[in-house]
PDB file of N, CA, C and O in Angstrom:
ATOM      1  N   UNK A   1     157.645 163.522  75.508  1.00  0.00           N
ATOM      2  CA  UNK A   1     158.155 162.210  75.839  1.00  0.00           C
ATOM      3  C   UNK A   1     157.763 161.253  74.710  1.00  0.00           C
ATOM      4  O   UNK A   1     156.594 161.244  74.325  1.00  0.00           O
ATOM      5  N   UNK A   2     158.873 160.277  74.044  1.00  0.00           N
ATOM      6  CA  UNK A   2     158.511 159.407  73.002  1.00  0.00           C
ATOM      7  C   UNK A   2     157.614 158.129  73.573  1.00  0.00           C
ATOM      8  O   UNK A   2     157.920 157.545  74.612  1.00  0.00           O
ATOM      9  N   UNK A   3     156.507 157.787  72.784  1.00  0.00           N
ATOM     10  CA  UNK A   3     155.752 156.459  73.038  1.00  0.00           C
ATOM     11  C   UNK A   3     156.547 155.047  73.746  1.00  0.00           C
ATOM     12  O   UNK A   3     156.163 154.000  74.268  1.00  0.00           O
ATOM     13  N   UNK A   4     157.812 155.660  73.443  1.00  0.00           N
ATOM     14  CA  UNK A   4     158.259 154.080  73.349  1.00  0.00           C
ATOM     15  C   UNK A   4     158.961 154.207  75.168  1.00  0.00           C
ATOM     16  O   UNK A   4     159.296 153.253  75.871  1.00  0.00           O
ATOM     17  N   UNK A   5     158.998 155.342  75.448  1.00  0.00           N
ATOM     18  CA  UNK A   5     158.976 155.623  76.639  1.00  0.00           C
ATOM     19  C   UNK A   5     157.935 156.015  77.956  1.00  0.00           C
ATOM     20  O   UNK A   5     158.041 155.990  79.182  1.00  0.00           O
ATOM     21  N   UNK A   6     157.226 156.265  77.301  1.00  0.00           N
ATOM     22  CA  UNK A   6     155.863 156.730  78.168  1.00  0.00           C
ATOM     23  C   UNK A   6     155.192 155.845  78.122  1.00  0.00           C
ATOM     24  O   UNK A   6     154.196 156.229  78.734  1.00  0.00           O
ATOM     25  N   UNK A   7     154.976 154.616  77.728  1.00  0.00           N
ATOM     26  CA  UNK A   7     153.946 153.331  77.648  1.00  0.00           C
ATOM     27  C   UNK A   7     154.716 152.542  78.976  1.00  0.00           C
ATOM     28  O   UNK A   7     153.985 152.079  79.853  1.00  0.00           O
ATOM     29  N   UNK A   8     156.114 152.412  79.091  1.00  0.00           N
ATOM     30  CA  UNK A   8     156.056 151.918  80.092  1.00  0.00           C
ATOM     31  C   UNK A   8     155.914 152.143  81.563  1.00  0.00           C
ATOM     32  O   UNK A   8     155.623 151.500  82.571  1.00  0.00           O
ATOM     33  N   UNK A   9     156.305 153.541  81.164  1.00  0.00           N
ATOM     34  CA  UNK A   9     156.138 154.737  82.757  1.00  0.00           C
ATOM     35  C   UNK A   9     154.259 154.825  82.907  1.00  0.00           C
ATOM     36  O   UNK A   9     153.624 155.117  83.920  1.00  0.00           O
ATOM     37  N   UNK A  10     153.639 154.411  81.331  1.00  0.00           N
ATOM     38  CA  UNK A  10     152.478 154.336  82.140  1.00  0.00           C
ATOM     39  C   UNK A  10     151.892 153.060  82.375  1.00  0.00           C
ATOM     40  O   UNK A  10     150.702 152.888  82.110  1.00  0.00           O
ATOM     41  N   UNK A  11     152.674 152.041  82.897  1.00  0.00           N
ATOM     42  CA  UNK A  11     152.184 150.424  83.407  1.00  0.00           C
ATOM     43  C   UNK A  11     153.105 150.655  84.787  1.00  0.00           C
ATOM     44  O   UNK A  11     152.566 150.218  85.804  1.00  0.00           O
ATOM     45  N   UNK A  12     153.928 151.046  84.900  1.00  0.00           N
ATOM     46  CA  UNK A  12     154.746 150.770  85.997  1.00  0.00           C
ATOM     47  C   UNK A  12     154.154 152.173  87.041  1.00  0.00           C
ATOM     48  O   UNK A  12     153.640 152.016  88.149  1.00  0.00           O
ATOM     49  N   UNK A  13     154.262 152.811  86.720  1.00  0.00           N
ATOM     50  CA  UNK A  13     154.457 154.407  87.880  1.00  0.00           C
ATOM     51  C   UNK A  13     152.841 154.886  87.967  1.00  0.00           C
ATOM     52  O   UNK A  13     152.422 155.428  88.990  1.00  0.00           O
ATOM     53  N   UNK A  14     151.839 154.599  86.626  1.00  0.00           N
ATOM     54  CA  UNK A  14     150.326 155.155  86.719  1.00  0.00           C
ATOM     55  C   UNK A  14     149.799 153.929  86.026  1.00  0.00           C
ATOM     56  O   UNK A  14     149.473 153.736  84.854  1.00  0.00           O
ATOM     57  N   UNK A  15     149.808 153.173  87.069  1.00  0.00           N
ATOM     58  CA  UNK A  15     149.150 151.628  86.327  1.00  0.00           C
ATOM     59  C   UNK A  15     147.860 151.963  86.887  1.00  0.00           C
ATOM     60  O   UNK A  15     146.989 151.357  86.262  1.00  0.00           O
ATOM     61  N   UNK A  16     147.278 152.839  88.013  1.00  0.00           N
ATOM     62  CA  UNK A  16     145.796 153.007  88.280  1.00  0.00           C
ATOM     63  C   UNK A  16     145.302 153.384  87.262  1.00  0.00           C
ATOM     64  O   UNK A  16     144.284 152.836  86.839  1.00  0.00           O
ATOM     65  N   UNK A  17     146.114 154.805  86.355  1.00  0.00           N
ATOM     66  CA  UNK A  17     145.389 154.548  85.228  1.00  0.00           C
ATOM     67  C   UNK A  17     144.770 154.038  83.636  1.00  0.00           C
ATOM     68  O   UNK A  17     143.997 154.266  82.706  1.00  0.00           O
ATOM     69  N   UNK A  18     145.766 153.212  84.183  1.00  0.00           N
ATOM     70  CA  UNK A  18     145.347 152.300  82.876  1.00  0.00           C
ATOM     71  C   UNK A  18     144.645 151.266  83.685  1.00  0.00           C
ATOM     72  O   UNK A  18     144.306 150.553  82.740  1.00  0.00           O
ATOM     73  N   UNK A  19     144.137 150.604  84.825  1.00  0.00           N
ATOM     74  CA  UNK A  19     143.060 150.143  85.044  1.00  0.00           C
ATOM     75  C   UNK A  19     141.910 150.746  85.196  1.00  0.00           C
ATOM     76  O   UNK A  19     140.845 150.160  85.395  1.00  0.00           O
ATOM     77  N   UNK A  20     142.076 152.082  85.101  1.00  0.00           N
ATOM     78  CA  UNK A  20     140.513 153.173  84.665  1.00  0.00           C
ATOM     79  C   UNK A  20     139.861 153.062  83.546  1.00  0.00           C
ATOM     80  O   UNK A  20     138.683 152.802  83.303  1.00  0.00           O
ATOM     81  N   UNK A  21     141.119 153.377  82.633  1.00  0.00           N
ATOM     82  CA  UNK A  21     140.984 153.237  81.003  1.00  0.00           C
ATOM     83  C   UNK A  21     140.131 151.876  80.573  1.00  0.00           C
ATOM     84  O   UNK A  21     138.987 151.685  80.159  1.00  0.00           O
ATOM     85  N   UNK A  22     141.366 150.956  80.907  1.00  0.00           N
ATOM     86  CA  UNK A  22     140.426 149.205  80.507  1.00  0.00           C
ATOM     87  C   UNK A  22     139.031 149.086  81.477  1.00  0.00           C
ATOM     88  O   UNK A  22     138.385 148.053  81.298  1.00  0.00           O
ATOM     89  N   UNK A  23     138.542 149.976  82.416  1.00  0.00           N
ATOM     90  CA  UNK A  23     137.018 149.069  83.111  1.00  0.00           C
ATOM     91  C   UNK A  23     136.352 150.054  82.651  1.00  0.00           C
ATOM     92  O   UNK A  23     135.138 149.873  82.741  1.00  0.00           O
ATOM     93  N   UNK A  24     136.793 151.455  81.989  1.00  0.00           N
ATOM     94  CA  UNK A  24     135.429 152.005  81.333  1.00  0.00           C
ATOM     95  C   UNK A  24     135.249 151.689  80.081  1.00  0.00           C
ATOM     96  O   UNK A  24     134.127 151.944  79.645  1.00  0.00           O
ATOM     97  N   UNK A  25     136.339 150.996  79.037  1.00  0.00           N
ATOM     98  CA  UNK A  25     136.655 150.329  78.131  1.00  0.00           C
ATOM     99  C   UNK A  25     135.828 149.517  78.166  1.00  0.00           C
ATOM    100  O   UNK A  25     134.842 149.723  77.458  1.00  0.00           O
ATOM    101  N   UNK A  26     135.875 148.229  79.016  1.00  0.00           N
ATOM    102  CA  UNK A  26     135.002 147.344  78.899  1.00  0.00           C
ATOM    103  C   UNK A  26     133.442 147.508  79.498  1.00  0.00           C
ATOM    104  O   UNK A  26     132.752 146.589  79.056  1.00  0.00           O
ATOM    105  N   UNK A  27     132.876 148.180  80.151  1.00  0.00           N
ATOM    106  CA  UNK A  27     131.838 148.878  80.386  1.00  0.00           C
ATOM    107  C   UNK A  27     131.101 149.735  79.389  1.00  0.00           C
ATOM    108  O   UNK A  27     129.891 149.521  79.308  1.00  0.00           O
ATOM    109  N   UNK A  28     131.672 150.765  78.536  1.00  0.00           N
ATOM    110  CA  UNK A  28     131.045 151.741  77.776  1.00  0.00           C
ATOM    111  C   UNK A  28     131.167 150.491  76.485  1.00  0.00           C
ATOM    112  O   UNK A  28     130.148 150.321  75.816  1.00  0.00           O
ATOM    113  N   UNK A  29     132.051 149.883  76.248  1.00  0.00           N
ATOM    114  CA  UNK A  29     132.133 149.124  75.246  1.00  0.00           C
ATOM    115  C   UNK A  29     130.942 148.336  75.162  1.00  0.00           C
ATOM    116  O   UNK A  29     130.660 147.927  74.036  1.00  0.00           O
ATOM    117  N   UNK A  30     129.981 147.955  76.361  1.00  0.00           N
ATOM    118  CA  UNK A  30     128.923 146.339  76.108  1.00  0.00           C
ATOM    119  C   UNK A  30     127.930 147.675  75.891  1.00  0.00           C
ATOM    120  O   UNK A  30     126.857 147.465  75.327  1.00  0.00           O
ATOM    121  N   UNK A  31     128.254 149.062  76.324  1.00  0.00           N
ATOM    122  CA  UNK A  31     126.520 149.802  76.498  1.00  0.00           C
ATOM    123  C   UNK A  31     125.855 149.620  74.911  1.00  0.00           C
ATOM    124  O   UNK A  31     124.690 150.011  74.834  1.00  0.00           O
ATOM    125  N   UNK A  32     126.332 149.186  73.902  1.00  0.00           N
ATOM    126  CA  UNK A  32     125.447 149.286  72.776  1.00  0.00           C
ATOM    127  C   UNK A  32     126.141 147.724  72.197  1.00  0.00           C
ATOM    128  O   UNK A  32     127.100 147.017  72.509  1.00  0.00           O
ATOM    129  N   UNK A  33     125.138 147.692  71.279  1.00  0.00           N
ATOM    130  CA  UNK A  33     125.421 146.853  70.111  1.00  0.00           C
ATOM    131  C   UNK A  33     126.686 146.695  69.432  1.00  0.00           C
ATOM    132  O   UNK A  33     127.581 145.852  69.379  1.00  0.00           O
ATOM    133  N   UNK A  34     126.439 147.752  68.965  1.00  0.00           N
ATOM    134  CA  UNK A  34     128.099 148.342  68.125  1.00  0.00           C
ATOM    135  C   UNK A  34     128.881 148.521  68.731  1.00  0.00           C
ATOM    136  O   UNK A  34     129.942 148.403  68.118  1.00  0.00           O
ATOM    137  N   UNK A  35     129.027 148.855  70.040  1.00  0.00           N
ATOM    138  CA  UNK A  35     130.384 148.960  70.288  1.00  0.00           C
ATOM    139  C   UNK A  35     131.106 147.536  70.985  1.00  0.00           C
ATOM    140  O   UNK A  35     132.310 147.398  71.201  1.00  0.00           O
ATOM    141  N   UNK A  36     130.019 146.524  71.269  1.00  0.00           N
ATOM    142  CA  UNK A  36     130.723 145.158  71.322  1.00  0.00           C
ATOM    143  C   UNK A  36     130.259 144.302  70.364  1.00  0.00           C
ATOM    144  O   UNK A  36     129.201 143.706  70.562  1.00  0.00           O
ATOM    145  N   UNK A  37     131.022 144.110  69.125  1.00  0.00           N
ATOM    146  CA  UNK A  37     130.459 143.300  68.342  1.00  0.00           C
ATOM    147  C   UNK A  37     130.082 141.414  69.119  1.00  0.00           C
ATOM    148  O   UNK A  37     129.136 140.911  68.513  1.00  0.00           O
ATOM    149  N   UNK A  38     130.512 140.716  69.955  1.00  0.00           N
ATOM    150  CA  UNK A  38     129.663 139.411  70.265  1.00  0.00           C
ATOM    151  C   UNK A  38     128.150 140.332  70.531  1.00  0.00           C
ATOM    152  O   UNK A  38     127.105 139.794  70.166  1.00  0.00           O
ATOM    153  N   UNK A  39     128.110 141.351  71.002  1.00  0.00           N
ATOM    154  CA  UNK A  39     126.554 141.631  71.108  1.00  0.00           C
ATOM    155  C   UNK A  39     125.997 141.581  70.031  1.00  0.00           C
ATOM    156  O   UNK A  39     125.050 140.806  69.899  1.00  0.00           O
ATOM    157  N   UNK A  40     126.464 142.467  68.858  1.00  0.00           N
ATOM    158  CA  UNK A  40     126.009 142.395  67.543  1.00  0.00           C
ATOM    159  C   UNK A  40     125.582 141.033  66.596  1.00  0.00           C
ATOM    160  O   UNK A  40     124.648 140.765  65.841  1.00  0.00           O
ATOM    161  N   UNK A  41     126.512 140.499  66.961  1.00  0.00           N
ATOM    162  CA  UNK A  41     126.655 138.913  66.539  1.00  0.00           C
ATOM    163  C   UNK A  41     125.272 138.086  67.525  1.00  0.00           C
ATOM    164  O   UNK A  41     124.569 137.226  66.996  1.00  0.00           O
ATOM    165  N   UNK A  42     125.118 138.428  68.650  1.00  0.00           N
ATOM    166  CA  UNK A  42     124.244 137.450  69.145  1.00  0.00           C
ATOM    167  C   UNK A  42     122.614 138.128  68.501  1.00  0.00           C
ATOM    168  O   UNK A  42     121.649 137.493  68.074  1.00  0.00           O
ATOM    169  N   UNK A  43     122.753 139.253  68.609  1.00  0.00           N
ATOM    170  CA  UNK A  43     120.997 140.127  67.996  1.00  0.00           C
ATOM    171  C   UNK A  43     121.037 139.430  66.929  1.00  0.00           C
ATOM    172  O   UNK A  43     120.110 138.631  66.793  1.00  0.00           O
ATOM    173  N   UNK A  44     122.069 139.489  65.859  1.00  0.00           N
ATOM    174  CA  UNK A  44     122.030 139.013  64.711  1.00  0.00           C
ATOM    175  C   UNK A  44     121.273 137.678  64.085  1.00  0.00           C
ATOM    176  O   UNK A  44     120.520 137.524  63.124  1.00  0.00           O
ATOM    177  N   UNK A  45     121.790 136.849  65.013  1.00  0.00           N
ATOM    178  CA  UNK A  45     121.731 135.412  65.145  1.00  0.00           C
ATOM    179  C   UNK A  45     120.338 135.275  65.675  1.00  0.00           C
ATOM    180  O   UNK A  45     119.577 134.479  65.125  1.00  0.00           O
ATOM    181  N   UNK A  46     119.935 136.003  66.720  1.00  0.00           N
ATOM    182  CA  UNK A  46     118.873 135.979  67.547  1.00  0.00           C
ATOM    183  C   UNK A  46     117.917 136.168  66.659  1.00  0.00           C
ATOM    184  O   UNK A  46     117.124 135.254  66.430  1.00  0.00           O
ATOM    185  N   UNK A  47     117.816 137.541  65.922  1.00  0.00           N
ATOM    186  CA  UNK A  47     116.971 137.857  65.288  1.00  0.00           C
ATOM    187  C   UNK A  47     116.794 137.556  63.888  1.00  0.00           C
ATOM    188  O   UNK A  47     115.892 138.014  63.186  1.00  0.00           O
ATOM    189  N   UNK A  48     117.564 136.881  63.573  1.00  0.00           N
ATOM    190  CA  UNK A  48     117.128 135.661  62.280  1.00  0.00           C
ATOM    191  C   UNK A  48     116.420 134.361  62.800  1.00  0.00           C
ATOM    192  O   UNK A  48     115.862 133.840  61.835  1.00  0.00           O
ATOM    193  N   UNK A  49     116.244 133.710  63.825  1.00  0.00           N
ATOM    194  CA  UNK A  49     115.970 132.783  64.184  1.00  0.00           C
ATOM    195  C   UNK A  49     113.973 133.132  65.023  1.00  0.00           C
ATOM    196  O   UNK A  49     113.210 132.367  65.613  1.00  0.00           O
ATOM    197  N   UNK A  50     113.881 134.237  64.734  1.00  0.00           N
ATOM    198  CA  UNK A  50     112.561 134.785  64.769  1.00  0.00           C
ATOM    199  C   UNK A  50     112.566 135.277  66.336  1.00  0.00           C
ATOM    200  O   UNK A  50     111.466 135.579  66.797  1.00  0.00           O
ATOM    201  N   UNK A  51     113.608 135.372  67.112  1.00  0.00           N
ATOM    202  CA  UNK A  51     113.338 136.037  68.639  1.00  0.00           C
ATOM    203  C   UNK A  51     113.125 137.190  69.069  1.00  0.00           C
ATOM    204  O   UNK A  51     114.050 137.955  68.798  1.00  0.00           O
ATOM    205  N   UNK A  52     112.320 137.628  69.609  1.00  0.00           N
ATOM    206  CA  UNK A  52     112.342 139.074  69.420  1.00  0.00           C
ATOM    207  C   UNK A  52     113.542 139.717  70.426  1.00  0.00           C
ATOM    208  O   UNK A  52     113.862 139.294  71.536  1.00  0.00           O
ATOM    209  N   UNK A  53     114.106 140.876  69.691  1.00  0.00           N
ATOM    210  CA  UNK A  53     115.303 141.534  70.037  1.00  0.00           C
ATOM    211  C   UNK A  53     114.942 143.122  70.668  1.00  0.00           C
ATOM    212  O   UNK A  53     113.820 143.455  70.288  1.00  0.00           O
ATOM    213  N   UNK A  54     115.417 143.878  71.286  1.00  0.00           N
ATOM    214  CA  UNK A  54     115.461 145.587  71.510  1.00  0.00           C
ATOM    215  C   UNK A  54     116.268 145.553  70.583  1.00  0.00           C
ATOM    216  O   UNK A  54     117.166 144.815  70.176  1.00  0.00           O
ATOM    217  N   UNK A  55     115.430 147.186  70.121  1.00  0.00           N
ATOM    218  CA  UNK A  55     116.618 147.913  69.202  1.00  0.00           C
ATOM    219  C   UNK A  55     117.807 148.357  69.665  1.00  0.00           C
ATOM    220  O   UNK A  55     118.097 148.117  70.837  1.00  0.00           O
ATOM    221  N   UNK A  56     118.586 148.986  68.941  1.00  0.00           N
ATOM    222  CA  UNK A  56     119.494 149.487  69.008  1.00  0.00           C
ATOM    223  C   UNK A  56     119.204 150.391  70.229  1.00  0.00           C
ATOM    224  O   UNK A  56     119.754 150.129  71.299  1.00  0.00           O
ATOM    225  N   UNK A  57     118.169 151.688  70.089  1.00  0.00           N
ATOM    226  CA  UNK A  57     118.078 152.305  71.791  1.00  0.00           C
ATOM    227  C   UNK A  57     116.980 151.552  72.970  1.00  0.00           C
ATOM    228  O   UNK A  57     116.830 151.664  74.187  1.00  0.00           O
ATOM    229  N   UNK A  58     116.574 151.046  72.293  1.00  0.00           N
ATOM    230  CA  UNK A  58     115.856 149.533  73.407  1.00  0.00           C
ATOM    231  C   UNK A  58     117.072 149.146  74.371  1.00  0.00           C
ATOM    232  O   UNK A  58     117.199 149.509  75.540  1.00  0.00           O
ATOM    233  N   UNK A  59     117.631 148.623  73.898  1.00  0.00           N
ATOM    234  CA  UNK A  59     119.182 148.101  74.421  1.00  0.00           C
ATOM    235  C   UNK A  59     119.978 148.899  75.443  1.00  0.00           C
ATOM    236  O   UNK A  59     120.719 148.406  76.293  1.00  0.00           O
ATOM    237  N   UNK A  60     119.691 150.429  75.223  1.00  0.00           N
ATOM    238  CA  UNK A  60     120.594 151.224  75.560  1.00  0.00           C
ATOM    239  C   UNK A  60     119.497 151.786  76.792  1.00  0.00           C
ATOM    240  O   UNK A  60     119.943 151.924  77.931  1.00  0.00           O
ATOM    241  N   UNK A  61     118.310 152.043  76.555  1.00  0.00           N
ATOM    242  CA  UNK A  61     117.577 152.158  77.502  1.00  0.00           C
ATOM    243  C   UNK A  61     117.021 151.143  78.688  1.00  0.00           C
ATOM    244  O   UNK A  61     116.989 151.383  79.895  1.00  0.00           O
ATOM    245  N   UNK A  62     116.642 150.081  78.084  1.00  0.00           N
ATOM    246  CA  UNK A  62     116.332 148.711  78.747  1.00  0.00           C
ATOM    247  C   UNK A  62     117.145 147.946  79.698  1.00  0.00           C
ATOM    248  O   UNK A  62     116.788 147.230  80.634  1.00  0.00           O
ATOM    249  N   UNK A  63     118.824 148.379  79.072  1.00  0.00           N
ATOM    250  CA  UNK A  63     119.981 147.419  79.283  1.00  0.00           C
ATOM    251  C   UNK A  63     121.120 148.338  80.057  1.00  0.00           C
ATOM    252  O   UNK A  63     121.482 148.456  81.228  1.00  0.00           O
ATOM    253  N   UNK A  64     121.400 148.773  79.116  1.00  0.00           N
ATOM    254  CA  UNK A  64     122.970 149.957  79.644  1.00  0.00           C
ATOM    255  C   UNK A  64     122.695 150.865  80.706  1.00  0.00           C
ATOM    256  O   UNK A  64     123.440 150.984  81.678  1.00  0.00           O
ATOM    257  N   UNK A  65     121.304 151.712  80.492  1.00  0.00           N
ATOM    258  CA  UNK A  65     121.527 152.247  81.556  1.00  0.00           C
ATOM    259  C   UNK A  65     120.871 151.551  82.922  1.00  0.00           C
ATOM    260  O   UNK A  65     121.275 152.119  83.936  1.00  0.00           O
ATOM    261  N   UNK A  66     119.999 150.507  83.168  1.00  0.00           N
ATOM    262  CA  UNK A  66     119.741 149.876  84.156  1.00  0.00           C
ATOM    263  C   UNK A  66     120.812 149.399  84.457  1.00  0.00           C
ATOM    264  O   UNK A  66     121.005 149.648  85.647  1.00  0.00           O
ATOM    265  N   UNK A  67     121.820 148.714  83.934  1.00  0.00           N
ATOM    266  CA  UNK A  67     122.337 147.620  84.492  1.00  0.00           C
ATOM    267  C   UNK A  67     124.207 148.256  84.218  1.00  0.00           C
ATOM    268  O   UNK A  67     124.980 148.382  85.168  1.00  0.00           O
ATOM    269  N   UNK A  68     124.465 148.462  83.262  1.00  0.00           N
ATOM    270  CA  UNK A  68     126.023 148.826  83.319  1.00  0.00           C
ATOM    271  C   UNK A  68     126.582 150.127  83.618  1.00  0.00           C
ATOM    272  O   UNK A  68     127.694 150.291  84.119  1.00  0.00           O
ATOM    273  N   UNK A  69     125.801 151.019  83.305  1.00  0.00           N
ATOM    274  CA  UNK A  69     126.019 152.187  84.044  1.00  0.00           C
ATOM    275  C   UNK A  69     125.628 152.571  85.720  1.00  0.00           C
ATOM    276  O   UNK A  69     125.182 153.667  86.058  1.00  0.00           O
ATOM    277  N   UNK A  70     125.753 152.042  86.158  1.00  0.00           N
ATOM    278  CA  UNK A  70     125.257 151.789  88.246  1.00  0.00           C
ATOM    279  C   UNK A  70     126.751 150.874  88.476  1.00  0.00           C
ATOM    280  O   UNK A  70     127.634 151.050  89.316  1.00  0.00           O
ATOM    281  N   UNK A  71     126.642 149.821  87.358  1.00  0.00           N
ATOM    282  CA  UNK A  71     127.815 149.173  87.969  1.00  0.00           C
ATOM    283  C   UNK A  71     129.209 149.400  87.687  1.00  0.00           C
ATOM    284  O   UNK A  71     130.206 149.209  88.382  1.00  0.00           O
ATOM    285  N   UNK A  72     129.061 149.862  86.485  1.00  0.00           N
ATOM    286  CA  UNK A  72     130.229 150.866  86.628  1.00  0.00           C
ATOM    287  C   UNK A  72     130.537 152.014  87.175  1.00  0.00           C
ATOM    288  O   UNK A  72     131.702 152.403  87.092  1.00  0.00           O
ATOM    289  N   UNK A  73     129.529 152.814  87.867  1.00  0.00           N
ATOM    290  CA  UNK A  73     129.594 153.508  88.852  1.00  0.00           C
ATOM    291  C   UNK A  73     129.824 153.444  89.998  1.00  0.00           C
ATOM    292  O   UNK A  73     130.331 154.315  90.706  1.00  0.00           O
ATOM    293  N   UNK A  74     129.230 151.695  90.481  1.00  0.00           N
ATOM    294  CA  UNK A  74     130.238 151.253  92.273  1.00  0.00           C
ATOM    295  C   UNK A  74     131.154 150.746  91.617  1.00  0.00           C
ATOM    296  O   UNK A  74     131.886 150.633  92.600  1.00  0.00           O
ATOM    297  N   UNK A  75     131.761 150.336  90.804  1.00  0.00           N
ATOM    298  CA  UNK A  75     132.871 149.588  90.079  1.00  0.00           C
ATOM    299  C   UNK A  75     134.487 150.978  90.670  1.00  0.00           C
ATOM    300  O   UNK A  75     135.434 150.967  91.456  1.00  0.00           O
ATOM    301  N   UNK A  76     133.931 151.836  89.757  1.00  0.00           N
ATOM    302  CA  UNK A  76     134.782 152.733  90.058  1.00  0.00           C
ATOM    303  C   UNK A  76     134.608 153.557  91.645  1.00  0.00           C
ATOM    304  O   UNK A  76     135.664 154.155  91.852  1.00  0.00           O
ATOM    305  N   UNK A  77     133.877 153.713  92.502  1.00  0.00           N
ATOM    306  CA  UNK A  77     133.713 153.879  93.348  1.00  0.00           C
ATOM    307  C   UNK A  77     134.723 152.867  94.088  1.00  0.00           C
ATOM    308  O   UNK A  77     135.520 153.441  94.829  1.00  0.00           O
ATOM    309  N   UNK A  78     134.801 151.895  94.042  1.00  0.00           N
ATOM    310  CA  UNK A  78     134.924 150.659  95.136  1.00  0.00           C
ATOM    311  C   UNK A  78     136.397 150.293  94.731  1.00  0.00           C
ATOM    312  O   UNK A  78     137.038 149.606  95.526  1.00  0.00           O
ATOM    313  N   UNK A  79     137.156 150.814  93.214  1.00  0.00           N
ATOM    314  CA  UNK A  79     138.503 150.327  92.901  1.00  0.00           C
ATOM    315  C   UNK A  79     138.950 151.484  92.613  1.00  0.00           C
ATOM    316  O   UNK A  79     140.082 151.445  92.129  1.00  0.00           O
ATOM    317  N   UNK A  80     138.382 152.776  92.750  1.00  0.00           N
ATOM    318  CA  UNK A  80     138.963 153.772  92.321  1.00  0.00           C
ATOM    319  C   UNK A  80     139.271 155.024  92.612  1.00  0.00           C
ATOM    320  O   UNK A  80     139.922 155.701  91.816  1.00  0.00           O
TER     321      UNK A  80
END
C-alpha cells in the first residue's frame, strides 16, 4: 500500500494507533535528556548558573523510572 494512502487509513480506521504511538512518543521522549531537548536546554542553563543537576543516568534513575514509566503504564492501561 502507497504512503500516500495508508497515512490516511491510519488516522481514520486505526487512529487508536496512532494515539499509542504519540503517548509513548511523548513519554519515552522526556525519559532522558537527549531525547527531549527543553530538558537538555534547562540542565544546560541550570548547570551553568552553578545548580546542581543529575547526570545523564541520575535522571534516568532518579526521574524516568520513578515517575514516567508508572505513568505511562496507567496511562496506557486506562486509554488503552
Amino acid at each position: 500500500m502507497p504512503e500516500s494512502s495508508a497515512v490516511p487509513l491510519l488516522m481514520t480506521e486505526n487512529a487508536i494507533y496512532l494515539k499509542a504511538i504519540s503517548t509513548g512518543a511523548v513519554f519515552f521522549g522526556a525519559c532522558s535528556y537527549i531525547g527531549n531537548a527543553p530538558n537538555f536546554m534547562v540542565r544546560s542553563i541550570a548547570s551553568e548558573t552553578g545548580t546542581q543537576m543529575p547526570s545523564f543516568f541520575g535522571y534516568i534513575l532518579k526521574y524516568s523510572l520513578v515517575f514516567l514509566i508508572p505513568t505511562f503504564v496507567i496511562v496506557s492501561f486506562i486509554f488503552f
